[in-house]
Every structure is written in structure tokens, then in C-alpha cells.
N, C-alpha and C positions, 0 to 999 in steps of 0.2 A: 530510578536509583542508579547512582555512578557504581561503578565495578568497584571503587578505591572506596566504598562506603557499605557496598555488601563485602567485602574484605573484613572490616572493621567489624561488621557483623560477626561474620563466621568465628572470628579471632575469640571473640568473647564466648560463642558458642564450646570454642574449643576447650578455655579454660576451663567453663564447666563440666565437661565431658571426661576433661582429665582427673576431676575431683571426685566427678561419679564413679570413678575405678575406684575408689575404695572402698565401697560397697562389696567388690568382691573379694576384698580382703576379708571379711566377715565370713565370706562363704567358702572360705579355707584356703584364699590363692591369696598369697605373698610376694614380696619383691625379695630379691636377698639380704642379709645383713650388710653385704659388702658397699651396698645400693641404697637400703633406708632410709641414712642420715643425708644426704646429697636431694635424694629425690625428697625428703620430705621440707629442705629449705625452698627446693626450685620452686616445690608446690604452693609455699607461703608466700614465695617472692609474685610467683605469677598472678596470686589472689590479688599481692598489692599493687600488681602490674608496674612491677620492678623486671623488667623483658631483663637489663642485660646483666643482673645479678641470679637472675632464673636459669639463661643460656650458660654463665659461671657453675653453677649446680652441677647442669646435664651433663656438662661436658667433664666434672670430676665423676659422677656417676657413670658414666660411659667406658670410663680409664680403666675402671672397678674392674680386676680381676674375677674369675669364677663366676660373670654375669650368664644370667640363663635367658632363655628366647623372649618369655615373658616380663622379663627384667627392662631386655630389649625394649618390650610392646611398650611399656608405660614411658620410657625414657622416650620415643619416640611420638608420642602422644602429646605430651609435655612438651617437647621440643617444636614440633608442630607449632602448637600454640603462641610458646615464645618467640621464637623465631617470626614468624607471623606479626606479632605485637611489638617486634623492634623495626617490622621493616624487613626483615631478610628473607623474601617472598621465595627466592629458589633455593634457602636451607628447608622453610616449610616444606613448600612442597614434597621435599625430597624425603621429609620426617613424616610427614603426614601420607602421603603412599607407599611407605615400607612400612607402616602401621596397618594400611588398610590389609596390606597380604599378610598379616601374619594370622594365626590360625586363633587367637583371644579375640579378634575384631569382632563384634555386633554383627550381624548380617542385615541387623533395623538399621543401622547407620551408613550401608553402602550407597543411596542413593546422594544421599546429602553430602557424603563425603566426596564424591564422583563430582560435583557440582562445582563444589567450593575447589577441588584441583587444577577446574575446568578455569574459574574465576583466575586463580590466583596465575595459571600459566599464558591466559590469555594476556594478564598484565604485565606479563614477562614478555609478552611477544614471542612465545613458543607455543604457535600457532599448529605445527604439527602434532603437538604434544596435547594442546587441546581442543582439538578436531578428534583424536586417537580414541579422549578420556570420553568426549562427548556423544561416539558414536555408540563407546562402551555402554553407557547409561540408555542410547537407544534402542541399543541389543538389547540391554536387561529391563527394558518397560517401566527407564524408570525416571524418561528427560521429561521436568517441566518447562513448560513455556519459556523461562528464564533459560534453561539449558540449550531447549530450541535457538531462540533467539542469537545466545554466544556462538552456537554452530556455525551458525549463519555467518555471522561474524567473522569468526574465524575464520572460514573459508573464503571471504570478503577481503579479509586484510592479509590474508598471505598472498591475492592476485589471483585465486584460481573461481574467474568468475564464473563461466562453463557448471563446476561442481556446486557455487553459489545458486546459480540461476537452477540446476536439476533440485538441489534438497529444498529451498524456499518453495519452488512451483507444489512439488511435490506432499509440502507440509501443508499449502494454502489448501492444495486441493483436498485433502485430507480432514481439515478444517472442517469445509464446505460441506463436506459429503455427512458429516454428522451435525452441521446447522447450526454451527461457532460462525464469528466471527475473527476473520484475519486482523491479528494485530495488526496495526500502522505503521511500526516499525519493521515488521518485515516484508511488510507490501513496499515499504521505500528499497528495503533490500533487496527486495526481489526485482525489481524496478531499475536500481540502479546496477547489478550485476547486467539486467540487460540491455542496459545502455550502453554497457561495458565491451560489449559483444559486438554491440550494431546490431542487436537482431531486433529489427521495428516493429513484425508483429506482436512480438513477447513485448516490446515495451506498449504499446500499445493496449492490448490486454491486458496488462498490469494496471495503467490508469482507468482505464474500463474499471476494475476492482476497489480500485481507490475512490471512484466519483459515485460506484455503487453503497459502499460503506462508508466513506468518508467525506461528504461532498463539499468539500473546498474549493471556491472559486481558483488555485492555481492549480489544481487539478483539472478541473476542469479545461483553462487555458492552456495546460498541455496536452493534453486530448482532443481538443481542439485543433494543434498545430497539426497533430500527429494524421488527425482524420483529413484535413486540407492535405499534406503528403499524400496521401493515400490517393486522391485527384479522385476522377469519375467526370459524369459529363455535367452541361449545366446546372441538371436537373436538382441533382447528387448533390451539386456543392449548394446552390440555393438552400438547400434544407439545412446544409451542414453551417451554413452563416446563421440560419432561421434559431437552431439549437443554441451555436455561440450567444446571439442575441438572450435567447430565451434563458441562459445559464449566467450570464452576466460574465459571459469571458469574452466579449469583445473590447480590445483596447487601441488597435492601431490603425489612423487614418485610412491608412490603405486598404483595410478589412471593409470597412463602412463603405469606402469609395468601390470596391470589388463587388460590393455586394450591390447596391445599388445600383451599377453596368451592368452586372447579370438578370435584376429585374426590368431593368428597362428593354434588355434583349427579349427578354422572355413575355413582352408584352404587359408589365405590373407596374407603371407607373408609379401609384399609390404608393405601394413595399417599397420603392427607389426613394421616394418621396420621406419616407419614416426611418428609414436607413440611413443618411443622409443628414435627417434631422435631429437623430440620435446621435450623430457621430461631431455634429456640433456642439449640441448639448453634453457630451464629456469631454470638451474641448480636446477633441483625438488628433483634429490639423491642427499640427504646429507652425510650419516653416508657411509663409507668406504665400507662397507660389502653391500649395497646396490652399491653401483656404479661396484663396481668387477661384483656382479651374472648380472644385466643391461649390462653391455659392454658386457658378454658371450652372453647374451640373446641377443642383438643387433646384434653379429656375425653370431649366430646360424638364425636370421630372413633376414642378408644379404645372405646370402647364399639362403636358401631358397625362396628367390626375387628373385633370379637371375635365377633358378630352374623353380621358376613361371610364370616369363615373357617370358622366351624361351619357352615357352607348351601353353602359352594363345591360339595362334590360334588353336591350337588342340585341345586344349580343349571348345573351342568354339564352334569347327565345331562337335566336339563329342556330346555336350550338346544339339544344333541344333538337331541331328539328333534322341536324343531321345524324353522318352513320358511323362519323367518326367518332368517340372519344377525346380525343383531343382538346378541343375546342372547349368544351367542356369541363376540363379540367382546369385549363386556364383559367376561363370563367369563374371555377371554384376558384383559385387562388386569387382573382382579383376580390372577390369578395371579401376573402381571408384580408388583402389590403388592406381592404375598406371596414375591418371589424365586423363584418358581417358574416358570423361564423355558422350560424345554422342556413343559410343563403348556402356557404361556399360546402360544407356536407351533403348539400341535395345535389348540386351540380355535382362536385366529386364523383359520389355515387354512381350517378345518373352516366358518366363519362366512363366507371370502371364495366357497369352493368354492360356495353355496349360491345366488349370482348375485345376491341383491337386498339388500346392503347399502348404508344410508340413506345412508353418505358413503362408499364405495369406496376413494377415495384417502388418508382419514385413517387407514381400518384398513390399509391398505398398510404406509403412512409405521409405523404401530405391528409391525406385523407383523416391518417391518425393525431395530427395535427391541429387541423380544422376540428375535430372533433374532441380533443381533451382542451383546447380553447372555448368550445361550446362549453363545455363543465362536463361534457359525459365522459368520466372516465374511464368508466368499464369497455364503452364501447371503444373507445381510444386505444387502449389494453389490448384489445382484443387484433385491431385493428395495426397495430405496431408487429403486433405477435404471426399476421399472417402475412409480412410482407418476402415474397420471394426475389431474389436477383443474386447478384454478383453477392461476394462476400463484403466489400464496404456496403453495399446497401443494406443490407441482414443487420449488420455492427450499429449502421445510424438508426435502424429504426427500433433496435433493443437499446439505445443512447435514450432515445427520445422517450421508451417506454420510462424509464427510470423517471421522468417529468410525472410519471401519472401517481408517485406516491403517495 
């Protein structure tokens, strides 16, 4: 819903509001004689949503000599309305919160009122003025989501991203902690205040949020870029291509081509081989010179597939037999190549059990891999959940857990 259309809302809410005062005229409160005749055409005018015969009204009732406080209330209430109804968004405002402090105001109607001031200043571009209204309503317990949101906002569109990025975080987490889910709209906000900043991890973790609740492949693809920034060693980025792949956020020749060099480095032929052959298959090389050196590279990695799958069991039974890990691990991942996913979980395994693997936490992160490919998810889960290292590596392999939904 546009702001310029809960406007229009409010506006009608208000004419009713003004009608319902007369209700307590029955209950012995009055307007003056001087006031009556003025207020009781505006009131007719406003039913007929005649705004600038209504504004004509208030403004000869206003004039009204011997006006009393509460004479005040209602012309202000009225006024509100109209004002509002013809367009004159900062006559409203200005009628509608000298109404709300006067001491006749409903105390039921402070939050809604708080809101609608919040609306109508933000459309003003008196962003100060509706951050001020908006915090009010958070002191008094009484901001919904709507009012959140404009906060936000507000504090977005006068440039003060810093206080954006503190109240968003703050509300996300907030959220969290009682087992809501984060609007979308304030996760961009929050998102984009920290973009705002440069601060990388904050963005970073913000699409982390988004790909958890929201999982849109361009979310994804910037989470993706974000996590490659982030570098780490081969091992680290291999998984982090393996994800992009697995989430459908790979899109540029040079990704497929990157990724493929790194398996071929890494001894995975096969992975080069399907990296490669996927990145054909989304026609990712465009420019000429790119598709020649890709089709060498692609031959160059069939070959050596072929090389690699005839030696798998020996090189199995070789890695077995030593004291490293390592060897082993590979071995799992060439299986993983070759679709061989309960193969490449025994070796994994077999490679962690051994105690002296070179990076611990990438064979993990792979481990858990191998293994929600196998269909076991739980253990997958489980497995993502106990990877130790650096903080990119912890971030990929809670990436990856999110696969196991």
C-alpha cells in the first residue's frame, strides 16, 4: 500500500471520527453558539466531501469570538480532516496534532493518530518530524509494523544511514528473538543502509537473512559475490562455486571458467568437466575468444576425467592405506565428481577420522555436501552445523545448511 493511499484512508477515517464527536454532545459537552452554525455546515460539507467549502466553514468558526478550548478540539478535528481531503497535508497535520494534545482527545485514538502524522509528514518530507512522531509511538508500545517500516524509512531518506542500519538491525533481531519473520521490505532496508556505509560484513549478513527467509535467486547472486570477496584458500572458494552452482546463482563465463581451473588444480577433473559443461549449456561464453580457450579447456578436463575415473579405485585403496587425510578427501570429492555420493561420504569420513587434515573445516563443509547429495539430510545438518575454521568458512557451511530444508 502507497503512503498517498493510506492517506486517503486515514482522511475518511477522520471524517468519521469528527462525526463521532457528537455523541458527546448528548453527554452534555457542547460547542458554543458562537461555533454551532459554521461547525455544523463544515460537518455537512465534509460528509459530502465538499474539502474546500468544509475549510470555508472552520475557518469562519475559528474567527468566532468567545471560542472555548473544546470549541478549539472539534474545529481542529474537522479541520484535520479537510484539510487532509483537499490536499493540504501540512494544514492537517498541524490540526490534527493540536487536537491530539488537547485534553478532550481519546487516549484509544493516540496510537492511530501517531501513525497517520507519521504518514502524512513523511509525505511532506519532514523526515525529522516523522522519525520524532515515530519514536514517540515506540516509547508508548504502540508502533505497528507499518510505523516500524516508515521509521526506517525515514531515517533512510534524510541520509542518516548509520541510525538506519542501528534501528533495522535492531528490530530484525528483535523479530527473531520472538520467531517472526523479517519483513522484505526491511531486510532491503537494512541491506541497503549497509551498502550505504561500505560496511561488508553487515551487508553480507543481511543477504545471509534474505536467502534464509526469502530465497530469491538474486539474492542469492549477491551473496554469492559477497562470499567470493570474502576470498579464502582454494578449498574455501571450490565449495563456495559448488553452492553458487547448487543455488542457481551462477551466471558469468568467468565463474564456470574459475571454477573449473580450481578443480582441475585440485585434482577433480570430472567437477571441471560438469563446470564447464554447465556453463555452455547457459550459454555464459559470449565473446568468441572466450568460447575457443572454454572448448580447449573442456577437452583438456575430458581427458583427464577419463584418466581420473579409471584410477579412482586405486587411488582409493592407496589413500586408505595411508596416515594422511588428505588423499582421501580428494578421493571423496572426485567421487562427489563422478555422482558418486555415498562412495565420496566413506572416503570423506575415512579422511576426517585420520586427525591431520590440512584444512579440517573445508572437508567438513564438503563432507556436508557429499552427504545432503546422498539424500541424508539430517546427517548433512548435522554435519554443516559442526564445521570449525575461520569465520568465512562457519558463514559457508551455515550457507549450505540452508540447502538441507
Amino acid at each position: 500500500m502507497s503512503i498517498k493511499k493510506s492517506l486517503l484512508i486515514s482522511t475518511a477515517g477522520f471524517v468519521l471520527a469528527a462525526f463521532a464527536t457528537q455523541a458527546a454532545f448528548a453527554e452534555g459537552r457542547t460547542v458554543s453558539k458562537g461555533v454551532a452554525k459554521p461547525l455544523q455546515a463544515a460537518q455537512a460539507a465534509s460528509k459530502a466531501r465538499k474539502w474546500s467549502e468544509c475549510l470555508t466553514q472552520l475557518h469562519t468558526a475559528e474567527g468566532a469570538a468567545g471560542k472555548t478550548d473544546y470549541d478549539t478540539f472539534i474545529i481542529n478535528e474537522l479541520l484535520g480532516a479537510c484539510a487532509a481531503g483537499a490536499g493540504d497535508y501540512a494544514s492537517a497535520a498541524k490540526a490534527l496534532e493540536a487536537s491530539m494534545n488537547s485534553e478532550f482527545f481519546a487516549a484509544g485514538q493516540q496510537a492511530g493518530r501517531l501513525k497517520t502524522l507519521m504518514q502524512i509528514n513523511y509525505t511532506l518530507k519532514a523526515y525529522d518530524k516523522a522519525i520524532d512522531i515515530g519514536n514517540r509511538a515506540v516509547k508508548a508500545g504502540t508502533a505497528d509494523n507499518d510505523v516500524q517500516t516508515l521509521l526506517a524509512q525515514s531515517y533512510y531518506q534524510k541520509g542518516d544511514f548509520k541510525a538506519t542500519k542501528a534501528f533495522t538491525a535492531e528490530w530484525i533481531a528483535a523479530q527473531e528473538k520472538r520467531g517472526q519473520q523479517p519483513r522484505e521490505s526491511l531486510l532491503q532496508i537494512n541491506l541497503d543502509s549497509c551498502i550505504k556505509i561500505k560496511d561488508e560484513p553487515c551487508t553480507t549478513r543481511t543477504f545471509e537473512k534474505l536467502v534464509t527467509f526469502y530465497p530469491k535467486p538474486e539474492y542469492w547472486q549477491n551473496l554469492m559475490r559477497s562470499m567470493f570477496r570474502e576470498g579464502g584458500d582454494d578449498k574455501t572458494k571450490l565449495n563456495v562455486f559448488r553452492l553458487a552452482v547448487d543455488v542457481g546463482s551462477m551466471r558469468r563465463g568467468d565463474d564456470y571458467a574459475e571454477m573449473a581451473q580450481l578443480a582441475i588444480e585440485q585434482g577433480l577433473a570430472s567437477e571441471a568437466q560438469a563446470a564447464l559443461e554447465a556453463g555452455f549449456a547457459r550459454k555464459a561464453f559470449i565473446e568468441q575468444r572466450d568460447i575457443d580457450r572454454n572448448t580447449r579447456l573442456l577437452a583438456a578436463a575430458k581427458t583427464r576425467a577419463a584418466t581420473e575415473k579409471a584410477g579412482l579405485a586405486q587411488a582409493d585403496k592407496a589413500a586408505s592405506a595411508g596416515a594422511k587425510g588428505d588423499a582421501d578427501v580428494v578421493v571423496g570429492e572426485s567421487y562427489m565428481g563422478q555422482g558418486q555420493y555415498a562412495q565420496a561420504v566413506v572416503a570423506i569420513k575415512r579422511g576426517l577420522a585420520k586427525g591431520n587434515v590440512t584444512n579440517p573445516g573445508a572437508a567438513q563443509t564438503t563432507l556436508g555436501i557429499a552427504l545432503l547429495k546422498s539424500g541424508a539430510k539430517a546427517e548433512a545438518a548435522q554435519a554443516f552445523k559442526s564445521v570449525k575454521g575461520d569465520d568465512a568458512q562457519q558463514r559457508l557451511a551455515k550457507l549450505w545448511a540452508f540447502r538441507v530444508r
